[in-house]
Each structure stands twice: as structure tokens, then as C-alpha cells.
C-alpha positions, 0 to 999 in steps of 0.5 A: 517849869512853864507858868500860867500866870492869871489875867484877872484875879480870883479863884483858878476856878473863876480865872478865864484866861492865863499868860505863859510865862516861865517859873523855877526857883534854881532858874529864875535864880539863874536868870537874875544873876545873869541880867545882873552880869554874871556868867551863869549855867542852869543843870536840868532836865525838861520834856523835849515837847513846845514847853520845853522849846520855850523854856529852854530859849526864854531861859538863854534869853536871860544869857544863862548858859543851858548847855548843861540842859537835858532833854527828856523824849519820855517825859513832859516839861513840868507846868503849873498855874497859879493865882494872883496872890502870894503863894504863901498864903492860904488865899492863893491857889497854885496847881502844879502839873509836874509828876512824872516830869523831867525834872522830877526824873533827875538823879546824881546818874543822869545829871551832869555833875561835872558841870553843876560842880565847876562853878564859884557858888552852887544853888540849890532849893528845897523844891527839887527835894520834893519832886523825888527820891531821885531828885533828893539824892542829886541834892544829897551827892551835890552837897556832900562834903569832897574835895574842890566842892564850891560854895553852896547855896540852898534855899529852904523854899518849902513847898507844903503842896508838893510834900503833901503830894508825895515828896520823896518819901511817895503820897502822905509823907507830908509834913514830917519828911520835909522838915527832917530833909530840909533840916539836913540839906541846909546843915550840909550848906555853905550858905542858907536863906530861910524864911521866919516864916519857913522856919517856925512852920517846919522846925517850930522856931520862934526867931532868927535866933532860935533858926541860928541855933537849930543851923549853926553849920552854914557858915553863913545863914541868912534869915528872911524876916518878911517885909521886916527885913533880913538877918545874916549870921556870919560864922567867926565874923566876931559881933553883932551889927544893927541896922546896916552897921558894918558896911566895910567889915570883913566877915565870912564871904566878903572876900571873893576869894571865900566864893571860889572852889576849894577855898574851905577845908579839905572836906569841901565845906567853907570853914568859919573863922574862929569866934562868935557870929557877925550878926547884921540887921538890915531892914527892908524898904517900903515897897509898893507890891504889884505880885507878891511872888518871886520875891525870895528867888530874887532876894537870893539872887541879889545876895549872891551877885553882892557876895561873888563882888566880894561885898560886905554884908550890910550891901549884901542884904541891900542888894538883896531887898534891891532885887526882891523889890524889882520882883515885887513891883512886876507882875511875874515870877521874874524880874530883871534886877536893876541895873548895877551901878542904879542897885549901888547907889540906893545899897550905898544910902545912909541908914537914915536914908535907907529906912525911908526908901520907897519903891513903886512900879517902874523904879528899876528903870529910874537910872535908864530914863536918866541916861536917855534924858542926858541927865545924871543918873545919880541925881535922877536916882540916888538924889530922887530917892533923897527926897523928903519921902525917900521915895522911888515914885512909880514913873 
């Protein structure tokens, strides 16, 4: 979609002026691995109207291949305007301008599935769920089981506004319906991300335990507990580890070989090993929040450039906190990460280290002002960050 973000806070109501920027769970995904250095492909279909041109062209920017990109002469290019605040509050206001759009109108038979299924990891989202019955089935064909299936992504990403204002099911399917259809979409995944949060609102579960229990299929599931920090439960990876412990393990996905299609079994799921799940525990850093939106998308994002580098898991979740960090200290819904080798050095911190990490505006671009000084980067990040706060200072 094409976003409006808001010049001022307040209520829509109040807010004089916006600034066009672009939104989109699967695409800012999408364009975060991209500007971390993956080749990427966004498989959509937008309005051939002026928002469709700029979104098409702010996405190829990124480096994201949109080939695969439909254009829609019959329908307009979704759009949405929103507050400044977290849309997962009730103080935030988002309006979405997106029925009857082109993307609401995708289905498994004028998508190109060929190019969605040619790839090592496959990202999905609740979002495109919620737009159509159409919509609901591309997702249901992209995560059946079958042969060659690559690894797939699906992040929960429930959106109460949009089910309330139809979902699959049409007007007043609510509540209800999302909570059956998300439930179902991320049991036939690979790999999951779901808030706490999320979590105890659709299927009222208490915990990253009890979300474990209800979705043992994945055989990885990642469980987002907030400003807290995040869980992974690694199907067969055989023990617990706390605070980041492990870095170096071998569990589920940490081999890149696990993120390449046709690895799992014969039905196209990943198989887990034997034995019960590797559970690691990574705190977030403290950051200082400029917008609290697109934190998840880019949390996603990170996790997946750590897994396709064939990471362990505490370096995972790391990269994760990195890129939702990046996120939150900017404005927008999209963020460009922070450069690789800068994201390594933090995700490589010592616990102790690590749990007293700061990051304020500007704290991606620390690597980059150290190589235009000439100095050496490690001690213009990692060992700024080792300082008597641990703190990334905003610049």
C-alpha cells in the first residue's frame, strides 16, 4: 500500500497534513532483507494508477526484484492513513482505503505461483488473510504441503480492523474467523513469529508456552514478548537455553542447507528432529522509540537474513531486536537495517553487554560516520556501545 504518515501528532481527525511514504508487511519485509543484502522478489498485484507508479519504483529502489509485480487496470492501489502512535493500541487511529484494491483481488489463479515458490524462504502474513476469500485461498495453495515447497515464513500480524471490516468470511465475520484462519495458516508453516500479545487476543493464551502448545507444528516458532524480548522454540534442538545462551548451537534452521527448497520431507514441510525443543531466550535492548510501528516486519526481516546466514539462534533473535530497533528509531513504517558487519559486532556482545545496550535516533548510522572519520569501526560501535551505559547515543 501507499501510507500517509501524519505531520503532527493527534487524532486523524486533527492531523492538517500527511507525507506519502509506503506500507506493507510482505513488502517492507521484502525491503529490509534486500538493504541488508539478500536478493529478494515481491509477488503482488497493485492499481495501475500514480500510487501504483510509486510504489512500485519506492519498492525497486530497496533492490527488490517486482518482476513478479501484477498490474491491475480495473482496481486502485490500496492506501491507508494513520496516526503517530502504535497501531496496536487503542490510542492509535489507522484508515484503510483498501476494499476493492488490487491486492484485495489476488487469488492462487492470477498470482504468479511459480515465482512465489522459487525461492529459500516463502513470507507470508495474516494481512493478506484478511482482505478476501481470494486472498485466503493464494495463502492456503502457498502453504499446502507438496513437493519442492520452500521454507515458509508466516507472521501472524493480526489486524482486528480489517477482519472487523469483513475479512474472508464478508462484513461481521470478526473476531472469530481470524482466530480459526490464523490458527490454521501458521500450523501449516515452517516458521512463525506471533506476538504475546497477539497471541492471548486471538486464542487466549497466557505465555510463550502455552502459544508453543497451541502450535507445536512449526518446527520453528518464534514468540514476540514485547519490549521484553523474544522466544524461539526450535522443534528437536534438545534443551532450553536462557539469555542468549547457546550461540554456536546447531538447532533447527541454523543450517543453510534447512532454508533451501526441498529440504524437509516428502510433503514439503521442514522436518524436525527428534527430541524435545530448543528454547532460547533473548532479551531486547533498550531503545529510545521515535514511531512505534514496523518494528515486527523488521524484527522479521532480521531473523530471516541471520537464518538464510545459517546463524545460531541467540544471533537470530539478536538480528531481530537489531532490525526492529533500526525501525523504531525512525519515523516511518520502513527502515533501512543497519549495515551488516555494525548488526554483528552488537548481535556478538557478551550477555552482560548485550543486556545494557542503548539505542537512540541515528544509532545505524554509528559504522558509517566511523569509516568516513577513518577511525575504526569496531571502536566507534562495538566499543561505544561498551561504555559505562552500554548505550548507542543518538548522534
Amino acid at each position: 500500500m501507499v501510507a500517509f504518515l501524519p505531520a503532527v501528532p493527534g487524532r486523524l481527525a486533527d492531523v492538517p497534513s500527511f507525507a506519502r511514504a509506503i506500507g506493507g508487511a510482505e513488502s517492507n519485509v521484502a525491503c529490509v532483507l534486500a538493504a541488508a543484502g539478500h536478493r529478494t522478489r515481491w509477488v503482488s498485484r497493485i492499481g495501475a494508477d500514480g500510487f501504483g507508479d510509486h510504489l512500485l519504483a519506492a519498492v525497486r529502489a530497496y533492490g527488490v526484484d517486482v518482476a513478479s509485480v501484477t498490474r491491475d487496470p480495473a482496481r486502485p492501489t490500496g492506501i491507508y492513513f494513520r496516526t503517530a502512535g502504535d497501531r496496536a493500541t487503542d490510542a492509535h487511529e489507522v484508515a484503510y482505503y483498501r476494499a476493492g484494491s488490487a491486492a484485495s483481488a489476488m487469488t492462487a489463479a492470477n498470482v504468479d505461483l511459480a515465482a512465489a515458490r522459487a525461492t529459500r524462504v516463502l513470507h507470508l502474513t495474516g494481512i493478506t488473510a484478511a482482505l478476501s476469500a481470494g486472498c485466503l485461498g493464494l495463502l492456503r495453495a502457498l502453504t499446502a504441503p507438496g513437493p519442492g515447497r520452500p521454507l515458509v515464513s508466516f507472521d501472524v500480524n493480526h489486524r482486528p480492523g480489517l477482519w472487523r471490516a469483513g475479512g474472508p468470511g464478508g462484513p461481521g465475520s470478526g473476531g472469530a474467523e481470524a482466530a480459526e484462519v490464523l490458527l490454521g495458516l501458521a500450523r501449516a508453516a515452517d516458521l512463525v513469529f506471533v506476538g504475546e500479545d497477539e497471541a492471548q487476543a486471538l486464542w487466549g493464551l497466557e505465555g510463550a508456552e502455552a502459544v508453543r502448545a497451541a502450535l507445536p507444528e512449526p518446527a520453528v516458532l518464534i514468540v514476540k514478548q514485547g519490549a521484553r524480548g523474544a522466544t524461539a522454540f526450535e522443534a528437536g534442538g534438545g534443551g532450553a537455553d536462557a539469555d542468549g545462551a547457546g550461540a554456536g548451537g546447531d538447532g533447527a534452521g541454523a543450517d543453510p542447507e534447512s532454508a533451501r527448497p526441498g529440504s524437509g520431507d516428502d510433503r514439503g514441510r521442514v522436518a524436525p528432529g527428534p527430541g524435545p525443543d530448543r528454547v532460547t531466550y533473548v532479551p531486547a535492548p533498550r531503545v529510545d522509540v521515535v514511531a512505534a510501528v514496523g518494528a515486527g516486519d523488521a524484527f522479521a526481516a532480521g531473523f530471516l537474513s541471520a537464518t538464510l546466514r545459517g546463524l545460531p539462534a541467540r544471533d537470530r533473535l539478536r538480528h531481530g531486536h537489531l532490525a526492529a530497533a533500526a525501525a523504531l528509531t525512525a519515523p516511518g513504517d520502513l527502515a533501512a537495517p543497519p549495515d551488516r558487519a555494525h548488526a554483528d559486532r552488537l548481535a556478538a556482545l557478551d550477555d552482560p553487554a548485550w543486556g545494557r545496550l542503548r539505542l537512540g535516533p541515528g544509532w545505524t548510522r554509528t559504522a558509517d560516520r566511523a569509516a568516513a572519520a577513518g577511525t575504526d569501526p569496531d571502536a566507534a560501535g562495538t566499543a561505544r556501545a561498551a561504555s559505562t551505559q552500554e548505550e548507542v547515543p543518538t548522534p
